[in-house]
C-alpha positions as CSV (number, residue, x, y, z in Angstrom):
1,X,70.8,86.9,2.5
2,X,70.3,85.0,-0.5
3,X,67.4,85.2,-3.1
4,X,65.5,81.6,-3.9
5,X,64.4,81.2,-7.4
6,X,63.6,84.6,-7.8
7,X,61.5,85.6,-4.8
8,X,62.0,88.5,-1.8
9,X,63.3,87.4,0.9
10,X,60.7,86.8,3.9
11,X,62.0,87.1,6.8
12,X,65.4,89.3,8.8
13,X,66.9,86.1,10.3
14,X,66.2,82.9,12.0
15,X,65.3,84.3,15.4
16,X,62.6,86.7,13.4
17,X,61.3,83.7,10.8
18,X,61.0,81.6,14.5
19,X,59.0,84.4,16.1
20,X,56.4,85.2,13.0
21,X,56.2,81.4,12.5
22,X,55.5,80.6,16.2
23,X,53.0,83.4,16.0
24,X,51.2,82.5,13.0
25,X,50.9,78.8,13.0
26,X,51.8,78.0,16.6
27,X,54.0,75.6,18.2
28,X,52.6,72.9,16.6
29,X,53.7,73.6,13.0
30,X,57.9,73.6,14.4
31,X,57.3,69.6,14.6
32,X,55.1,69.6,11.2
33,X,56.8,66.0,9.4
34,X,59.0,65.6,12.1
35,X,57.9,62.1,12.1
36,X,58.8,61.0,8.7
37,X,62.4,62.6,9.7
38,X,62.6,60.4,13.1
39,X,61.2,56.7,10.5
40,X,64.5,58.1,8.0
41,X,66.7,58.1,11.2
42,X,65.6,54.7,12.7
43,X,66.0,53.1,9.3
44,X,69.4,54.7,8.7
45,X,70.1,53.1,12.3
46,X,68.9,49.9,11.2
47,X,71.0,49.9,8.1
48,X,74.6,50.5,10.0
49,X,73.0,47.5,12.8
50,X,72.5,45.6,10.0
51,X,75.6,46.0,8.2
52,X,78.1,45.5,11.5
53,X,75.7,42.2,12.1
54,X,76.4,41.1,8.6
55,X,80.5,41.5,8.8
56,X,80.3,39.8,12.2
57,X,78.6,36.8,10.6
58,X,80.2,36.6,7.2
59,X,84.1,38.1,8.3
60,X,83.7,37.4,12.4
61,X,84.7,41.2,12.4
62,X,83.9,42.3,16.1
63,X,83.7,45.7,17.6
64,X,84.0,46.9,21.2
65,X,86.4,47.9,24.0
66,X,88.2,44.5,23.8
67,X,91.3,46.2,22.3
68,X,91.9,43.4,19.3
């Protein structure tokens, strides 16, 4: 595994950090900032919504199943 800025490395693997993690902290601490995550993945949705809007109102660029 690999070293990060100069400190020993914690844990074995994933399964072993998930286990001493779940342990420690509990189940709630796996979702710890998982909200700010979900508001950067709506407003990354809402950017590509707004930018196929714009090109259908400024190019009349459409997109679908129509085949054209």
């Amino acid at each position: 595994m690999m070293m990060t800025s100069g400190e020993a490395v914690k844990y074995k693997s994933s399964l072993v950090a998930f286990k001493q993690i779940l342990a420690n902290e509990g189940a709630k601490s796996l979702f710890k900032d998982a909200g700010a995550n979900i508001l950067h993945a709506v407003a990354g949705a809402g950017v590509l919504a707004g930018y196929d809007k714009l090109q259908m109102v400024l190019l009349g660029k459409k997109y679908g199943s129509g085949g054209e």
